[in-house]
C-alpha positions in Angstrom: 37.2 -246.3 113.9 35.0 -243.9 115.6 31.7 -243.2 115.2 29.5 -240.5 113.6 26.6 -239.6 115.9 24.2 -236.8 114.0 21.0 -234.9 116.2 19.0 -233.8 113.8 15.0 -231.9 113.2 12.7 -232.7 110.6 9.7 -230.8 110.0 6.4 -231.0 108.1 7.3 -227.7 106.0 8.9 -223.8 107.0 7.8 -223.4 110.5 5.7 -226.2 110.6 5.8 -229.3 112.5 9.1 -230.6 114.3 10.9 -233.5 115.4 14.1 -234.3 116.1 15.9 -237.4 117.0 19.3 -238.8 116.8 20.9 -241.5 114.8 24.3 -242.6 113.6 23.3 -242.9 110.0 21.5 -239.1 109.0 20.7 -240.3 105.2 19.4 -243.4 106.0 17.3 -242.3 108.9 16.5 -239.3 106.6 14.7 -241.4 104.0 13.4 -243.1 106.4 11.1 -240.2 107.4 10.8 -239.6 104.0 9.7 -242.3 102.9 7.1 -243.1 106.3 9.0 -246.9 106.5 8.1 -246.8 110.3 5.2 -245.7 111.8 4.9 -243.3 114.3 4.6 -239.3 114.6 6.9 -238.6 111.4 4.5 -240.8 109.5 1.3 -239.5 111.0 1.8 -235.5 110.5 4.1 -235.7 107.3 7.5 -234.7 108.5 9.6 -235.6 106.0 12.1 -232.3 105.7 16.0 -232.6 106.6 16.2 -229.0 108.1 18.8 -229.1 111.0 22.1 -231.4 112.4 24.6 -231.5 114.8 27.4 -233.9 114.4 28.7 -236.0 117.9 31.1 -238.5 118.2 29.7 -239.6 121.8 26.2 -240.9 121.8 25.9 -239.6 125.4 26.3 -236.6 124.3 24.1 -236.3 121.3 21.3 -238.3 123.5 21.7 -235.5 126.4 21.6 -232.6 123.3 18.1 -233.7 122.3 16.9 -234.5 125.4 17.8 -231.0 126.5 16.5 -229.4 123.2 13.1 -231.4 123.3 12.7 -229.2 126.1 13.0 -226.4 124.2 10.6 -223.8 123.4 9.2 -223.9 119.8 11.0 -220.2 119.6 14.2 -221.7 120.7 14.3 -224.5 117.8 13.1 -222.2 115.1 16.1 -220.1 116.1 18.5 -222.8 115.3 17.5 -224.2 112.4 16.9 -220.7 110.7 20.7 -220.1 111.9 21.5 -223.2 110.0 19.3 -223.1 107.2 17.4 -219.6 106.6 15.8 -220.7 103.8 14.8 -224.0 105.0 15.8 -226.5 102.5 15.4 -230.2 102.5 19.4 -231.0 103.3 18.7 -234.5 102.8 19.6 -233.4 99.0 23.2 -232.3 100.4 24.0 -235.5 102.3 25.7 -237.7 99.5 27.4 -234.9 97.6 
């Protein structure tokens, strides 16, 4: 069975603070953040918003994605996630159906 990969960027609200990351289980990872389970950055400035994904299915390629985007300018990643989600919604609500 092959697996799911997602690279994905939270943020703290529209055009507010960023991160992204990569997992292999978005809504889990998702609620994660929501919830501030782990501590780290997510926890510490309040990014808890679902607001962009890309699906893999080869973790090298996913990690190399957000290595390359983390490299990004801030313009860059506002770009895609407003191509993705103009409005910026919360997807995390869209995950499960």
């Amino acid at each position: 069975m092959e697996t799911t990969y997602y690279l994905y960027m939270m943020a703290s609200q529209r055009n507010g603070t960023l991160y992204i990351g990569v997992t292999n289980d978005l809504a889990r990872r998702a609620w994660e953040h929501k919830q501030g389970t782990a501590d780290g950055f997510t926890k510490q400035y309040n990014v808890h918003m679902l607001v962009w994904y890309e699906i893999y299915h080869d973790i090298e390629a996913a990690i190399n994605r957000e290595k390359q985007m983390k490299k990004w300018n801030r313009k860059w990643k506002l770009r895609v996630i407003e191509e993705m989600n103009p409005d910026w919604n919360d997807l995390y609500e869209t995950l499960n159906g």
